[in-house]
BAGULUM-588075 format. One record per residue (C-alpha): residue number from 1; residue in three letters; x, y, z. Coordinates in steps of 0.5 Angstrom, whole numbers, plus 500, padded with zeros to 3 digits. Layout:
BEGIN
PT  NUM  ALA  X  Y  Z
...
# end
This chain:
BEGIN
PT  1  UNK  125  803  369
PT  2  UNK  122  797  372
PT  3  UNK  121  794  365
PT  4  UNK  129  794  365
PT  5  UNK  130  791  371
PT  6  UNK  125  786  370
PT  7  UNK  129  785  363
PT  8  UNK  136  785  367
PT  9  UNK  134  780  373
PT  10  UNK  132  776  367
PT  11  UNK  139  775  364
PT  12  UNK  142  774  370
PT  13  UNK  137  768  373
PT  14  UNK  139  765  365
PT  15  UNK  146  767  367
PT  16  UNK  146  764  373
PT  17  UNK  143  757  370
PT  18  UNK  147  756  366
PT  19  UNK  154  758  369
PT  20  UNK  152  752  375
PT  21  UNK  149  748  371
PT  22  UNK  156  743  370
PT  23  UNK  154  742  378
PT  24  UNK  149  736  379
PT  25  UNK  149  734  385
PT  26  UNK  151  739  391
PT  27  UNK  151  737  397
PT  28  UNK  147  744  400
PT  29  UNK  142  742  395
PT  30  UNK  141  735  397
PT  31  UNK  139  737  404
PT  32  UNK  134  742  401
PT  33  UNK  131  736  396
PT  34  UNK  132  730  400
PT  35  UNK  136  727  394
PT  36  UNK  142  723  394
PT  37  UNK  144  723  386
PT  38  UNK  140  729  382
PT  39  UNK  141  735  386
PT  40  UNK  143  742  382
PT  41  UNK  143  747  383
PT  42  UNK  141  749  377
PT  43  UNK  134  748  379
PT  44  UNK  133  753  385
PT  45  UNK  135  758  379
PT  46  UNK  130  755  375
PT  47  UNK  125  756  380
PT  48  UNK  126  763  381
PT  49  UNK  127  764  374
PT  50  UNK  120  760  373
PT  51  UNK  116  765  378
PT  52  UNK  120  772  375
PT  53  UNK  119  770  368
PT  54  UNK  115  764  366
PT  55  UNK  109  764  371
PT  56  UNK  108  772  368
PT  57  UNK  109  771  361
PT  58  UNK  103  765  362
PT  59  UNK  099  769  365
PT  60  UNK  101  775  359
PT  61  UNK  098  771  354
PT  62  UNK  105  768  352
PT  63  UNK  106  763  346
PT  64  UNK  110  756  347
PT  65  UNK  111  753  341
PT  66  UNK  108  748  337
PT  67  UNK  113  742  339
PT  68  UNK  111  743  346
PT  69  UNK  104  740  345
PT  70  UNK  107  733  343
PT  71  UNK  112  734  349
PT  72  UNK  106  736  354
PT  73  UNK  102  730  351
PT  74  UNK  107  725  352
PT  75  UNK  108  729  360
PT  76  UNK  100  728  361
PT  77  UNK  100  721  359
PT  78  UNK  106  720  364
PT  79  UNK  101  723  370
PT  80  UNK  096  719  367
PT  81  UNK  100  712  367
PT  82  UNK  102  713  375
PT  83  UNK  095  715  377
PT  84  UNK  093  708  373
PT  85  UNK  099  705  378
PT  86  UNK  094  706  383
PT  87  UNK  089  700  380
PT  88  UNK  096  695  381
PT  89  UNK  098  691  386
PT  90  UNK  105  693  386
PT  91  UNK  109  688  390
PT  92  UNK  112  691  396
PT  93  UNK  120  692  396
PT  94  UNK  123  693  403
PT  95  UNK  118  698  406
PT  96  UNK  119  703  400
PT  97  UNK  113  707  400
PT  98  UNK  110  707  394
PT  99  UNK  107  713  393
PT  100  UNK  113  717  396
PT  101  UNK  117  714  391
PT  102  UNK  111  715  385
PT  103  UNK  112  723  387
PT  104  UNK  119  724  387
PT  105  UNK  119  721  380
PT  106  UNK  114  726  378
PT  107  UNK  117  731  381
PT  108  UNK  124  729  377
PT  109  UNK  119  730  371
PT  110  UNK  117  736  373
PT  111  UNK  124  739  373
PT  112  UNK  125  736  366
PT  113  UNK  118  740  364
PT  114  UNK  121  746  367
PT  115  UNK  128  746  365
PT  116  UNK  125  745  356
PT  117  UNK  119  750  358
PT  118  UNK  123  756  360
PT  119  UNK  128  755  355
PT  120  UNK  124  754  349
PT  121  UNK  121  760  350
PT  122  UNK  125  765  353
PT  123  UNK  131  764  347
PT  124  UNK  126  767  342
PT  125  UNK  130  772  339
PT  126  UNK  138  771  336
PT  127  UNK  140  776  341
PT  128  UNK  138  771  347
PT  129  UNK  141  765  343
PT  130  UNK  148  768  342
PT  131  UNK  148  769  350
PT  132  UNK  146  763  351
PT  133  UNK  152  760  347
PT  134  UNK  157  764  350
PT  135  UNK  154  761  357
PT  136  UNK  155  754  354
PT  137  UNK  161  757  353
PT  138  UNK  164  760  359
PT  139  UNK  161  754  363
PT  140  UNK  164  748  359
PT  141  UNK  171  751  359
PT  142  UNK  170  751  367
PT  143  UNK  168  744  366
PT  144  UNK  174  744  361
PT  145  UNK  179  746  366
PT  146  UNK  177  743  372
PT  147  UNK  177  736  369
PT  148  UNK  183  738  366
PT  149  UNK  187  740  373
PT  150  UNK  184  732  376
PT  151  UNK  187  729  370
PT  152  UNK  194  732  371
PT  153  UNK  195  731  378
PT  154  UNK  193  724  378
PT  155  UNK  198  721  372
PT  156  UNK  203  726  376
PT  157  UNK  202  724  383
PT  158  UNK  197  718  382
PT  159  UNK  192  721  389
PT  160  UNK  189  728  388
PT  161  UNK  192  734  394
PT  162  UNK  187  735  399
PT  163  UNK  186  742  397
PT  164  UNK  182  739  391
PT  165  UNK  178  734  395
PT  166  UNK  176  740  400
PT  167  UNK  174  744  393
PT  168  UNK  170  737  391
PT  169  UNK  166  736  397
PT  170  UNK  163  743  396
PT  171  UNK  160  741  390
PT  172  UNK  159  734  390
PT  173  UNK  157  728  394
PT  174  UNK  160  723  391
PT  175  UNK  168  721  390
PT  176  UNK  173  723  386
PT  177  UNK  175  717  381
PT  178  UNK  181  714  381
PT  179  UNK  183  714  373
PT  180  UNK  177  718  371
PT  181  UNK  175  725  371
PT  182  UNK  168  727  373
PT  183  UNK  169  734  372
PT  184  UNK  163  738  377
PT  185  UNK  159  732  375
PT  186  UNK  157  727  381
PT  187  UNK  160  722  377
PT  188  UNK  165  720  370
PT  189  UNK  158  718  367
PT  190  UNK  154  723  368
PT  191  UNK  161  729  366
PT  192  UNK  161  725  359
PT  193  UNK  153  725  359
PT  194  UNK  153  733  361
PT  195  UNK  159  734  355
PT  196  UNK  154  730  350
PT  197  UNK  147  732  351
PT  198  UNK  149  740  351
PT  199  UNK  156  742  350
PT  200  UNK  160  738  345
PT  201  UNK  155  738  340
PT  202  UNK  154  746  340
PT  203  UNK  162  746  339
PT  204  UNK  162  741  334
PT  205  UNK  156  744  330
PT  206  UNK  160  751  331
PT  207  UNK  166  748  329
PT  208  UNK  162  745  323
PT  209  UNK  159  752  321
PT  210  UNK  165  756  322
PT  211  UNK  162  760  327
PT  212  UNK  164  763  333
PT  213  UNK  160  767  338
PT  214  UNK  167  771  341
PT  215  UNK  172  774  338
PT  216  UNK  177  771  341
PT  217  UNK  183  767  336
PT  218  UNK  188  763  338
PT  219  UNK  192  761  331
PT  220  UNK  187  761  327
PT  221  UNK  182  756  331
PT  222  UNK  176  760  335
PT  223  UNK  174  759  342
PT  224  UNK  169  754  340
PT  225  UNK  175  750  336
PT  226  UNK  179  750  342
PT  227  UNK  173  747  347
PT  228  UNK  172  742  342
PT  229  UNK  179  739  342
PT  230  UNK  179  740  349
PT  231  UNK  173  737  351
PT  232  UNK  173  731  346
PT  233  UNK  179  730  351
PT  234  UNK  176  730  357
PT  235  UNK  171  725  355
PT  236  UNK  176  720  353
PT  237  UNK  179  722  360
PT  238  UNK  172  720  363
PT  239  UNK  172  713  360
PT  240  UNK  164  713  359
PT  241  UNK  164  707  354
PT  242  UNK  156  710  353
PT  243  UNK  159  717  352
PT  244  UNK  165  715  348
PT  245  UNK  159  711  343
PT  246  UNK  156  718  343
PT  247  UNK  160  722  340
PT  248  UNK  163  716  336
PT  249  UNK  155  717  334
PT  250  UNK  156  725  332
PT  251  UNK  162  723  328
PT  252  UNK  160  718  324
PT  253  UNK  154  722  322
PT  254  UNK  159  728  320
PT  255  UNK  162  723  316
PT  256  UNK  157  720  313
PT  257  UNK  154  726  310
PT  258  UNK  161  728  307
PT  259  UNK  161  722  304
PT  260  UNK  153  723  301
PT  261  UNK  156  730  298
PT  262  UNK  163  727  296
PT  263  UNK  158  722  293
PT  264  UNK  153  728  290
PT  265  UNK  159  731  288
PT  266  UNK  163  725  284
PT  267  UNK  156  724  281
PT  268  UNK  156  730  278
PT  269  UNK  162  731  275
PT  270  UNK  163  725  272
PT  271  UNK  157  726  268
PT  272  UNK  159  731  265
PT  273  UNK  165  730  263
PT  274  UNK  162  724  260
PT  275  UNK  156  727  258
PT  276  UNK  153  724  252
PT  277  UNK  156  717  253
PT  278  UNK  151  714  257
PT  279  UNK  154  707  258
PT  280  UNK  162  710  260
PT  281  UNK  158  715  264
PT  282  UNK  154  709  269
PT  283  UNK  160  705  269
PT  284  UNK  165  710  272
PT  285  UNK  160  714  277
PT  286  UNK  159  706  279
PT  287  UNK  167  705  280
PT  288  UNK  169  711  283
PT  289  UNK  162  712  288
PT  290  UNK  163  705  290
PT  291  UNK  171  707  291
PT  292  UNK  169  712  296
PT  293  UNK  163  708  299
PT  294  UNK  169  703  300
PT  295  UNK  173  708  303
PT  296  UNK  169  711  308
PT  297  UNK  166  704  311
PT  298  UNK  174  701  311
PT  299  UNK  175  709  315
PT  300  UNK  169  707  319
PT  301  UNK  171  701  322
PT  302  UNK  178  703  323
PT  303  UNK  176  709  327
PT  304  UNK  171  705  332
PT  305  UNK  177  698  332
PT  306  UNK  182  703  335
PT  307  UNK  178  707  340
PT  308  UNK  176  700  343
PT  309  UNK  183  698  342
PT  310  UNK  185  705  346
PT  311  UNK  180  703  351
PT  312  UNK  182  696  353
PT  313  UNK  189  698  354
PT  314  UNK  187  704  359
PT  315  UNK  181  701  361
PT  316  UNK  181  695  365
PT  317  UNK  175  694  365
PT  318  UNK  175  693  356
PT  319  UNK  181  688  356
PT  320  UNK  176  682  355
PT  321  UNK  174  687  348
PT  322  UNK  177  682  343
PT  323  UNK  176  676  347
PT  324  UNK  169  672  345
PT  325  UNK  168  666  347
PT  326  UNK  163  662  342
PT  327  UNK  162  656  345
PT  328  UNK  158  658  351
PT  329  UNK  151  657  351
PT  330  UNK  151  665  355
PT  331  UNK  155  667  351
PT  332  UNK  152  675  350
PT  333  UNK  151  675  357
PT  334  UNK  158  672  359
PT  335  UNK  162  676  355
PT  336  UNK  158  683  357
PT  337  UNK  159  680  364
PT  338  UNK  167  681  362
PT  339  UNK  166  688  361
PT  340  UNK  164  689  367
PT  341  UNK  157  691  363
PT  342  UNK  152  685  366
PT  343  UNK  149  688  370
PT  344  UNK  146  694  366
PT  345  UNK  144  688  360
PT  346  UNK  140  684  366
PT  347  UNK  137  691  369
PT  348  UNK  134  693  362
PT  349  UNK  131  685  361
PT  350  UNK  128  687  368
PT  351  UNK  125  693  364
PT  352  UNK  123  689  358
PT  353  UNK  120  684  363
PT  354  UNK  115  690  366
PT  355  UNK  114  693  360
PT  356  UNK  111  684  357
PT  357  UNK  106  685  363
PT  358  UNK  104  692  363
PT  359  UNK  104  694  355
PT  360  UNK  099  700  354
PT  361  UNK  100  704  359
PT  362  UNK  107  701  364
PT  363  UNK  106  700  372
PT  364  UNK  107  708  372
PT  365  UNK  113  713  373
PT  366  UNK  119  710  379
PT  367  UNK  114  704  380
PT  368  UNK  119  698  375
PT  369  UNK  124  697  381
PT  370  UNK  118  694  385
PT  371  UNK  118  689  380
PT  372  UNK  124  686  379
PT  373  UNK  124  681  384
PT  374  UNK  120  678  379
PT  375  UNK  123  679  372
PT  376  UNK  130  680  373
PT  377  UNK  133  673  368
PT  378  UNK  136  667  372
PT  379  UNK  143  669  370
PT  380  UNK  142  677  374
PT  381  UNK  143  672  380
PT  382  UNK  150  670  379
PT  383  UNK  151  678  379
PT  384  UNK  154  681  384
PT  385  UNK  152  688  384
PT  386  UNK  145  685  384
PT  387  UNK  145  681  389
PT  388  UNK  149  687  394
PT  389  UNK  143  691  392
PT  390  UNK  138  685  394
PT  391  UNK  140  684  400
PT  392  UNK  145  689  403
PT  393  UNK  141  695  400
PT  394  UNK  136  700  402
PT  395  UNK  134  702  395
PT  396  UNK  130  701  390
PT  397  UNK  133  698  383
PT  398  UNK  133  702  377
PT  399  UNK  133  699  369
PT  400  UNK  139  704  367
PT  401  UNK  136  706  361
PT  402  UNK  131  712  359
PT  403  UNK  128  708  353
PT  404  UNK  127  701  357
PT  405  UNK  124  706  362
PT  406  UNK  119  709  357
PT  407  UNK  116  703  356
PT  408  UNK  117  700  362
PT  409  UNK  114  705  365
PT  410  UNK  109  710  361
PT  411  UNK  107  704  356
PT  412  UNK  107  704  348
PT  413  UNK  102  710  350
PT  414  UNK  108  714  352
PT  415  UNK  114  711  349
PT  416  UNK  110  713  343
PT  417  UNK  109  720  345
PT  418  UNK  115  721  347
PT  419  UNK  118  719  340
PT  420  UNK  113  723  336
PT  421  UNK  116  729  341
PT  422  UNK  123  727  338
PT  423  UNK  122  726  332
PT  424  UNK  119  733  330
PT  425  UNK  125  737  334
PT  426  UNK  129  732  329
PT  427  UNK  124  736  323
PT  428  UNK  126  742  326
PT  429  UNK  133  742  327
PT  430  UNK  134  740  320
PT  431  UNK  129  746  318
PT  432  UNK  134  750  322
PT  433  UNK  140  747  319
PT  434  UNK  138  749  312
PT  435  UNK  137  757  315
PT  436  UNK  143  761  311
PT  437  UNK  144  766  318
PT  438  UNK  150  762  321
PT  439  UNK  147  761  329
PT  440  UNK  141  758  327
PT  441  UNK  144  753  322
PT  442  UNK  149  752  327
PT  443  UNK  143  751  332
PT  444  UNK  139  746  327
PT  445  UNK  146  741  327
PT  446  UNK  147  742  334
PT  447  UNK  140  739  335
PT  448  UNK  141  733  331
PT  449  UNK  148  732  334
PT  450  UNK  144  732  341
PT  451  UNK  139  727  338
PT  452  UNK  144  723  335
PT  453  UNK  148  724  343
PT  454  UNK  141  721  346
PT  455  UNK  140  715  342
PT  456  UNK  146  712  346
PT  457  UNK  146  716  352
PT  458  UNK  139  714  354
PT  459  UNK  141  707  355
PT  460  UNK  146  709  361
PT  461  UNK  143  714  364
PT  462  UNK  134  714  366
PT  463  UNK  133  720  370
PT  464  UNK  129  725  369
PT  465  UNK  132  730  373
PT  466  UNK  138  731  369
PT  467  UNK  138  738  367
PT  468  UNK  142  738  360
PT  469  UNK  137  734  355
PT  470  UNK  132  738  356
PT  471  UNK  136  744  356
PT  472  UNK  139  742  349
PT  473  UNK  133  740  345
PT  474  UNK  130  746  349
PT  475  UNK  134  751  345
PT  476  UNK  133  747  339
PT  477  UNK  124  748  339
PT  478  UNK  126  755  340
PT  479  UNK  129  755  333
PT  480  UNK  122  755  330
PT  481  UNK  121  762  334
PT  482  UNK  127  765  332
PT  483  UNK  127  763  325
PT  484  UNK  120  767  325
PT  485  UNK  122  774  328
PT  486  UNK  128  774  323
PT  487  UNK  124  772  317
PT  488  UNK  119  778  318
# end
């Protein structure tokens, strides 16, 4: 009996993770961890889940696996990094503690721990992966449907009712956008992210793989089906040029492995149709690939011109897309300036600055800010989101970009761990891609959509609280385990 309610009080606190993870920054919970930005109500969860499940299943002798010793390595290197900092001279920055600065960094890096620990090692059977599919599910039509209604309502009315701003304020601490969804998210960046780091990545997968966790149908399509098509809408509707690019990214990855197999295919059939004449054989099969190589890049250069041509037109900050003006000497800056992009190109020089100086092991977890007084370049000045957060701000800069954090931050000790890290879960995903189960291999595509998702995301956004990475990459460790009870 206790064992059964310790099982039941498992998948309800699992339940519950996930059906609030689209929330990230609640206004209760900001008051609770004295956070302005990051603040879900996921993590409160997480931590009942941690002391209900994962601190007895330690205890009991529980396993993690493999991947997560090159995840803990990377960990530990951070920690070791921001004890080094303590050797530094940090330059001060407006009062800033430094040390209550270096801790809520760790802490964020704690919750990040929590959320992939816990979900690399309780979905560890192809019953608790359905069940976490149909949670993604469930949870990304609420994000659907909600982003849904404030898209409508602005073209409609072009302001939101106030029922709707009432709702809001209950979940976010941050406006609703003129022109852009942001779903449950504190802003349309961080919907779009949330949307490429766990949801669109599970639905395109399963779309991929003609796999459905329910049995629901709507002419023909599948639940999975429908919340892609919807989702890919609502991430246009956000306009996050980084979450576009994202998804840009797993599609081009798609293409490019229908192109490979389109290729393969064309191969084989044209030597066997001119088995025996070797020199008609090479000749064709070099026409007709080239052909399709051709065709595809032609395809690809299409798709990603009319996706910037739709964004200049909606977007006012994309209408200087095809304006490029050469004859400048700051050229590159200038014109990311004109796509209101400036500001994040001199913060990530800013990084590179830090990182010049500090090499091996950074200048420690949240302490890069404090050095951009002295390594922002000379055209950061001109900026004036920069100098607003200069000289009329109390915060601390921050370089907007998980990679440039990495280095700046944890060193090439870290960044390379942390790559390691990556680069064994993309030899897991494809491993598990290859599985002839159908949730598995559509657990090993989504991964690698994930990390193709990442490759971009990770120049937007440098937070480590942010719950989705960790929870998508998470559930691509546990395909390992999975595949391991099913084989045996």
């Amino acid at each position: 009996m206790i064992a059964k309610a310790w099982r039941v009080s498992q998948s309800l606190l699992w339940g519950a993770i996930f059906l609030v993870l689209p929330v990230s920054s609640m206004p209760l919970v900001v008051r609770l961890v004295h956070s302005d930005t990051v603040a879900a109500p996921a993590g409160l969860f997480l931590l009942l889940f941690i002391l209900v499940w994962f601190v007895p299943y330690i205890f009991m002798g529980g396993r993690l696996p493999g991947v997560v010793r090159i995840f803990l390595a990377f960990c530990l290197a951070a920690v070791f990094a921001t004890f080094l900092s303590v050797f530094l001279e940090i330059p001060p920055f407006k009062g800033i503690s430094i040390s209550l600065n270096a801790l809520n960094a760790l802490l964020t890096l704690a919750v990040g721990i929590g959320f992939y620990l816990t979900t690399a090692t309780w979905v560890d059977e192809p019953g608790k992966l359905k069940f976490t599919f149909k949670l993604i599910n469930w949870a990304g039509a609420a994000i659907v449907a909600w982003s849904a209604l404030q898209a409508i309502y602005w073209a409609r009315d072009n302001r939101y009712p106030e029922w709707m701003k009432t709702v809001h304020d209950l979940y976010s601490v941050g406006p609703l956008f003129r022109q852009r969804v942001s779903g449950f998210a504190l802003e349309p960046s961080w919907l779009a992210h949330q949307l490429n780091m766990l949801y669109l990545p599970y639905w395109l997968a399963a779309t991929v793989k003609r796999h459905s966790v329910h049995r629901f149908r709507l002419l023909g399509l599948s639940f999975e089906n429908v919340l892609l098509l919807a989702g890919a809408v609502i991430l246009w509707l956000s306009l996050s040029r980084v979450g576009l690019l994202g998804f840009l990214g797993m599609l081009a990855f798609l293409l490019v492995w229908v192109n490979l197999r389109a290729i393969h295919w064309a191969r084989a059939n044209i030597m066997r149709r001119y088995e025996g004449r070797f020199t008609q054989s090479k000749l064709a099969a070099r026409v007709i690939m080239s052909s399709i190589v051709i065709v595809f890049l032609v395809g690809y250069l299409l798709l990603v011109l009319g996706v910037g041509y739709g964004l200049s037109q909606v977007d006012p900050r994309m209408r200087a897309l095809f304006e490029f003006d050469l004859s400048r000497p700051d050229a590159v800056i200038y014109y990311a300036e004109r796509l209101t992009f400036a500001s994040r190109l001199v913060y990530w020089q800013a990084g590179m600055g830090v990182f010049d100086d500090h090499p091996w092991f950074g200048v420690g977890l949240g302490n890069a800010g404090f050095y951009f007084p002295q390594t922002l370049p000379a055209y950061a000045w001109k900026l004036v989101e920069v100098r607003d957060l200069m000289y009329r701000s109390d915060v601390l800069l921050n370089i907007k970009s998980l990679w440039v954090r990495l280095l700046a931050e944890t060193g090439i000790i870290g960044f390379s761990l942390f790559i390691g890290w990556l680069y064994h879960i993309a030899r897991q995903a494809i491993l598990t891609w290859r599985q002839a189960d159908k949730s598995l291999s559509t657990l090993g595509l989504m991964g690698i959509f994930v990390l193709i998702g990442l490759l971009f995301e990770a120049f937007s956004i440098d937070s480590f609280g942010l719950p989705y990475i960790w929870v998508a990459l998470g559930l691509v460790s546990s395909g390992g385990w999975i595949m391991l009870k099913s084989n045996s």
